[in-house]
C-alpha positions as CSV (number, residue, x, y, z in Angstrom):
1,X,-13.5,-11.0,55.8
2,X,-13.5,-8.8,52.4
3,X,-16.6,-9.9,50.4
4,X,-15.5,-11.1,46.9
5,X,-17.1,-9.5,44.0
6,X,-18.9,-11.5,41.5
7,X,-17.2,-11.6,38.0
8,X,-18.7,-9.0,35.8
9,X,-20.9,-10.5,33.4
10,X,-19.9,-9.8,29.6
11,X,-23.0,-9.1,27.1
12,X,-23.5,-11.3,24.2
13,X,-23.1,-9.9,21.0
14,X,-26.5,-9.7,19.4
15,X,-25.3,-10.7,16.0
16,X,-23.1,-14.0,15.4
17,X,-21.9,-16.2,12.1
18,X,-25.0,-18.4,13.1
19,X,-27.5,-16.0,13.1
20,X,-26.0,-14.0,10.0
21,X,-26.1,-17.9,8.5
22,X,-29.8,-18.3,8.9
23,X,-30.5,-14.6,8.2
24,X,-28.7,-15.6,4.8
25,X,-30.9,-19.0,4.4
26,X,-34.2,-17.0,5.3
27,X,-33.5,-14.1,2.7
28,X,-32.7,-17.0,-0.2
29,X,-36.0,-18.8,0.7
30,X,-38.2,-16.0,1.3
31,X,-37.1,-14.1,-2.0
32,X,-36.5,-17.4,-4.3
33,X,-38.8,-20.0,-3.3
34,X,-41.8,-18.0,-2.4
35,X,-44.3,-16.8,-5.6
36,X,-44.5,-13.4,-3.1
37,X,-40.8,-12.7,-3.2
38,X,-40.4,-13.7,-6.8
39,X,-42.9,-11.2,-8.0
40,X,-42.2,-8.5,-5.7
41,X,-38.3,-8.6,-7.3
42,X,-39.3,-9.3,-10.9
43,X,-41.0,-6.2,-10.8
44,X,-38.2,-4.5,-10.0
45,X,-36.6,-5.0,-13.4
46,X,-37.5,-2.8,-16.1
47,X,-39.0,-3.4,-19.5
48,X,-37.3,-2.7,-22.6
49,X,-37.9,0.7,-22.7
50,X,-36.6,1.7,-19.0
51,X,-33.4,3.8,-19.4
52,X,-30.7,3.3,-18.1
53,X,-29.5,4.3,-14.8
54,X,-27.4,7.3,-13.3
55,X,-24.3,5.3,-12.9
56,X,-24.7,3.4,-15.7
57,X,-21.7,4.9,-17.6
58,X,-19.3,3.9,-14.5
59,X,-21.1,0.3,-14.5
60,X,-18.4,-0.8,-17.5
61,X,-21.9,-1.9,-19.3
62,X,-21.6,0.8,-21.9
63,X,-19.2,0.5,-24.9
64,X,-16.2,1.2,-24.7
65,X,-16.2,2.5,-20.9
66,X,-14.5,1.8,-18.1
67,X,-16.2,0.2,-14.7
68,X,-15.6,1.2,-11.0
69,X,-14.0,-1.7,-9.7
70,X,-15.5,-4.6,-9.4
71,X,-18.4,-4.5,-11.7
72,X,-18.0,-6.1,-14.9
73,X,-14.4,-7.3,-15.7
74,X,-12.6,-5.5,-13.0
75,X,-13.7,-8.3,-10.3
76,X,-11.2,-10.7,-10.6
77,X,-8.2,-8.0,-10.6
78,X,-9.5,-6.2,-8.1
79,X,-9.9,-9.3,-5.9
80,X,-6.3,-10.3,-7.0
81,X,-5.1,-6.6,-6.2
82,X,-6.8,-6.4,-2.7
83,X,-6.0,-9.9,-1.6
84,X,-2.3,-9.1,-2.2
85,X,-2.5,-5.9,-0.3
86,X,-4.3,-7.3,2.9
87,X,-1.7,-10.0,2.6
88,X,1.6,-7.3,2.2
89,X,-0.1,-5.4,5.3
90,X,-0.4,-8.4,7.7
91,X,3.5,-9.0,6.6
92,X,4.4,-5.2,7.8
93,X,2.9,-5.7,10.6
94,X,3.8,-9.0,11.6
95,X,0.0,-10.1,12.6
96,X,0.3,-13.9,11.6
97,X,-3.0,-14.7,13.2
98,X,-5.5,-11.6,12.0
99,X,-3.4,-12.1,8.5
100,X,-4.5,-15.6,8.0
101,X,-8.1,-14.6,9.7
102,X,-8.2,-12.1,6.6
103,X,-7.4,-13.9,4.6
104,X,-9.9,-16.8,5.4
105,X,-12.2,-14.4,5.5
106,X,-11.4,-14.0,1.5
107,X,-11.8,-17.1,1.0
108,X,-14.8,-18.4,2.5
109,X,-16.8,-15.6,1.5
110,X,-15.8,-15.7,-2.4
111,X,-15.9,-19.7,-2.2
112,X,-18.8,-19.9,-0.2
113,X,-20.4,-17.2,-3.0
114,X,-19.7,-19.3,-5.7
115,X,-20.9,-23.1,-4.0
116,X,-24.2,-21.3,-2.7
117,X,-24.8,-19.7,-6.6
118,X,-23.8,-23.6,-7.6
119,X,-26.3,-25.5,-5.3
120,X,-29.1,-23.4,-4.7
121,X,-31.9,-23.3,-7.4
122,X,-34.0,-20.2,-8.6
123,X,-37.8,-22.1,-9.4
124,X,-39.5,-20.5,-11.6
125,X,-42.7,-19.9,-9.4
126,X,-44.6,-17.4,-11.3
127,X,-44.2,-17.5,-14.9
128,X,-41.2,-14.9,-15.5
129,X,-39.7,-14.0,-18.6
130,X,-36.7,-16.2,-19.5
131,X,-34.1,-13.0,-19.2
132,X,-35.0,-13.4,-15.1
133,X,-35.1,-16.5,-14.6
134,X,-30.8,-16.8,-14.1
135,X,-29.8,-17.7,-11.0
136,X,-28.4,-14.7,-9.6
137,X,-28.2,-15.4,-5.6
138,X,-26.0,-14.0,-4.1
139,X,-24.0,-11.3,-5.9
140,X,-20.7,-12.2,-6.9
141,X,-19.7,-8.4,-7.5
142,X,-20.7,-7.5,-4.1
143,X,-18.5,-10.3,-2.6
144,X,-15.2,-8.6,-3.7
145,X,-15.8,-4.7,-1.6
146,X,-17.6,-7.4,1.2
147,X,-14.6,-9.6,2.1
148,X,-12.1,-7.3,0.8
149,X,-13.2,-4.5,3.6
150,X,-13.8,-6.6,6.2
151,X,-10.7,-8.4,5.6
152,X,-8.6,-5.3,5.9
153,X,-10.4,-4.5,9.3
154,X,-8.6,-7.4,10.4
155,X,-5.2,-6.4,9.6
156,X,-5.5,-2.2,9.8
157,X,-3.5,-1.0,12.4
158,X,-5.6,0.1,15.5
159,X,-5.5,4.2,14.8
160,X,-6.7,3.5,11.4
161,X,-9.2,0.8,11.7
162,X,-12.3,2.8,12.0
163,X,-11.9,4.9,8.7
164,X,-10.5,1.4,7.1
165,X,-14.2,0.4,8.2
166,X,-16.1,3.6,7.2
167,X,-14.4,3.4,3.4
168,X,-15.0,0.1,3.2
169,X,-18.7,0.5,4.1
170,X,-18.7,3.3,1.7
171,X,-17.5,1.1,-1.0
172,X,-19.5,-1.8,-0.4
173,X,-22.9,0.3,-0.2
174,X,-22.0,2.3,-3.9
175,X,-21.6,-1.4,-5.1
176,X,-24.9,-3.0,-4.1
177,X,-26.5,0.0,-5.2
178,X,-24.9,0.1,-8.9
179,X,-25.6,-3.5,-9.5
180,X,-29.2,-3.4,-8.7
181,X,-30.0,0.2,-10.5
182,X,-28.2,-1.5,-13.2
183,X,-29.9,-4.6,-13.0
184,X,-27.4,-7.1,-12.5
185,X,-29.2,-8.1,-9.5
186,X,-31.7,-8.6,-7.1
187,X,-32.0,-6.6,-3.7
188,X,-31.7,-10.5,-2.0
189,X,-28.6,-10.7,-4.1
190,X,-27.1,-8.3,-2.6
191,X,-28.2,-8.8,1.1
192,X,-27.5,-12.5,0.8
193,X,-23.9,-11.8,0.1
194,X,-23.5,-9.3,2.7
195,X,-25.0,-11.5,4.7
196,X,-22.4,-14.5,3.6
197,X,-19.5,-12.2,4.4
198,X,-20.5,-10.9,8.0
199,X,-20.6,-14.9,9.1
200,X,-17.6,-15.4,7.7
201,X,-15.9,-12.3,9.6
202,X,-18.0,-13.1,12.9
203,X,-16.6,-16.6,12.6
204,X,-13.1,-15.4,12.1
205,X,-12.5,-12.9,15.0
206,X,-14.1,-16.0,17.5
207,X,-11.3,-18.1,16.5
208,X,-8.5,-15.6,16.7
209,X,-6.6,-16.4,20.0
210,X,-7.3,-13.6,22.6
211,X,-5.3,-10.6,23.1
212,X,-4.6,-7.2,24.9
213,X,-6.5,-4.4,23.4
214,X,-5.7,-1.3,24.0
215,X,-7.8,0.8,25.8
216,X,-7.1,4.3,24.2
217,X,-7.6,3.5,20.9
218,X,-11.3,4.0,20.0
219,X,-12.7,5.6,16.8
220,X,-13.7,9.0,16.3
221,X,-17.0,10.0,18.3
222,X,-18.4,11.9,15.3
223,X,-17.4,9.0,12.5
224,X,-20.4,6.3,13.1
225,X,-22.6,9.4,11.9
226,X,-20.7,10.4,9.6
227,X,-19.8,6.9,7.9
228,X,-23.8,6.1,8.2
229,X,-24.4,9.8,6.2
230,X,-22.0,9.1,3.4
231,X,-23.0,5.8,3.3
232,X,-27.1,6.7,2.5
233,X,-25.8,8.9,0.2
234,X,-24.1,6.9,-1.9
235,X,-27.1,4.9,-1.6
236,X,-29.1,6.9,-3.1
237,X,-26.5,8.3,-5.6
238,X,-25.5,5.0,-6.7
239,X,-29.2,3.9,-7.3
240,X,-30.9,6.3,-8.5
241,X,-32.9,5.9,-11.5
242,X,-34.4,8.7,-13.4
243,X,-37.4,6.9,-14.5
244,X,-38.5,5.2,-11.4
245,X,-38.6,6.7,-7.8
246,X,-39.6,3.4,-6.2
247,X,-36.9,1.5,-7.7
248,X,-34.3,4.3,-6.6
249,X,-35.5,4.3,-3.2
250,X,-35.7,0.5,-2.9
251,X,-32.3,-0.2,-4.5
252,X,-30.8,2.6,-2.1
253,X,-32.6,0.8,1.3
254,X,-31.1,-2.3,-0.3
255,X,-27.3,-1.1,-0.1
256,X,-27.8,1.0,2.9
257,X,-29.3,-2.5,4.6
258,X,-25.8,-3.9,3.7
259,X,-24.2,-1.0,4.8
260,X,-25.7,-1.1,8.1
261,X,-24.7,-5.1,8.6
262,X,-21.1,-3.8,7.7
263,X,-21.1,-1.3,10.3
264,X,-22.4,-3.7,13.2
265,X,-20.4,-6.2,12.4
266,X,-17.1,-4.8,12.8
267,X,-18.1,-2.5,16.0
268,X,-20.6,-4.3,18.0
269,X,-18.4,-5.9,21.5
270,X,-17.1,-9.4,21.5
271,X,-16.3,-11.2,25.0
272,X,-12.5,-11.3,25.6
273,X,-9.7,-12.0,27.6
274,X,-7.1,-9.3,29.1
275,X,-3.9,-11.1,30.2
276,X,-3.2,-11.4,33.4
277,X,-6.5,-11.9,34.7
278,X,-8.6,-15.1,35.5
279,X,-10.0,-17.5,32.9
280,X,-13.1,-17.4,34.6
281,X,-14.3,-13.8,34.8
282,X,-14.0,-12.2,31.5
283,X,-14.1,-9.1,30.6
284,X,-15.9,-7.0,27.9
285,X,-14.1,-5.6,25.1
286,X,-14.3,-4.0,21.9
287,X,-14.1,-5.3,18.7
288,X,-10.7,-5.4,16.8
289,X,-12.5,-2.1,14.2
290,X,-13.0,-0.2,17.5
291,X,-9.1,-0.3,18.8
């Protein structure tokens, strides 16, 4: 008799919606309601004589200029614009199920973005100056590059799904960097919405019905170090302030911190099913931004 091998056993994923969920709670109530957190980020705000940062004059915040979408008024229309495209890309392409997954995605993160900013209270623990004590948490700006990218990580067809994911980290890193060298926000602000967005993705791709991935479609081997280079630089291009180092290097860990739960998110492996094979032995796989 032929001995029957054991079903190989898959590795859980070390980041999930839940733990992205409480990562989010932990971040609101450790920089909000703690006197520690609430100095350590008020100090990161200027007086009234700090100039203004690097990328201020692409921030729309100057007269008269025009922002890099989506700070200041170009949110909305750049939401609109980028909704309408991941939706025109899962027609193409016929992918009814990683369409409406995207477009969840959308959905829960901007909706869950503006209930948490609606619900959750910023105390004022330690005596701040009225100008910071708006509640800020999370960033509504960094919302629109969060779900927009990792919406159309969904939807990208499998040979151009890891530089959809590298751009989109590139763009979601220059835009948590501008609004805190600009001081729109806090660093929690930023990380909180990451945060947001990553559960909502994780979430997504759990419920998507299984399906055959192929096998030679993986990304480049030289574009994780790459994506992670430009990445840190646009962290530290993006917040860069000429009369603070600190702040420069704190904003720029900030963004690169939300770069780096982009990346994992769309590459780490998720258990799945190949068809043809039994129910009860699955088999590893990567993630949909890795095919």
């Amino acid at each position: 008799m032929t001995q029957q091998k054991a079903p190989a056993r898959t590795r859980r994923p070390w980041m999930s919606a839940t733990r992205c969920l409480l990562a989010f709670v932990a971040v609101y109530l450790l920089a909000v309601w703690t006197p520690f957190g609430q100095r350590a980020e008020n100090a990161l705000f200027g007086g009234e004589g700090a100039r203004p940062a690097w990328i201020y004059g692409w921030s729309g915040s100057a007269y008269g200029s025009s922002a890099m979408p989506p700070l200041e008024h170009t949110a909305l229309p750049t939401l609109a614009v980028g909704t309408a495209l991941v939706a025109a890309v899962a027609l193409a392409r016929r992918r009814w199920w990683p369409g409406g997954a995207a477009l969840g995605v959308i959905a829960a993160t901007v909706g869950g973005k503006e209930i948490a900013r609606a619900v959750l209270p910023r105390p004022d623990l330690v005596g701040a100056r009225e100008s910071l004590l708006e509640t800020s948490f999370p960033s509504g700006h960094v919302a629109v590059p969060a779900a927009l990218a990792l919406a159309a990580v969904l939807v990208a067809s499998p040979r151009v799904r890891p530089y959809v994911t590298a751009a989109g980290m590139l763009w979601l890193t220059v835009t948590a960097a501008a609004v805190l060298a600009t001081y729109h926000h806090r660093p929690s602000d930023v990380l909180g919405t990451t945060l947001l967005a990553c559960a909502c993705h994780l979430l997504a791709t759990r419920l998507l019905p299984p399906a055959e991935v192929p096998a030679d479609a993986r990304p480049p081997r030289r574009l994780p170090a790459v994506a992670l280079t430009l990445s840190a630089a646009g962290a530290l291009v993006a917040g860069a302030r000429a009369d603070s180092l600190t702040e420069s290097l704190v904003y720029a860990t900030a963004a690169f911190l939300c770069a780096t739960l982009f990346w994992f998110t769309t590459t780490q492996p998720l258990p799945h099913r190949t068809p043809g094979t039994d129910h009860t032995s699955p088999t590893p796989a990567r993630h949909p931004a890795q095919t």
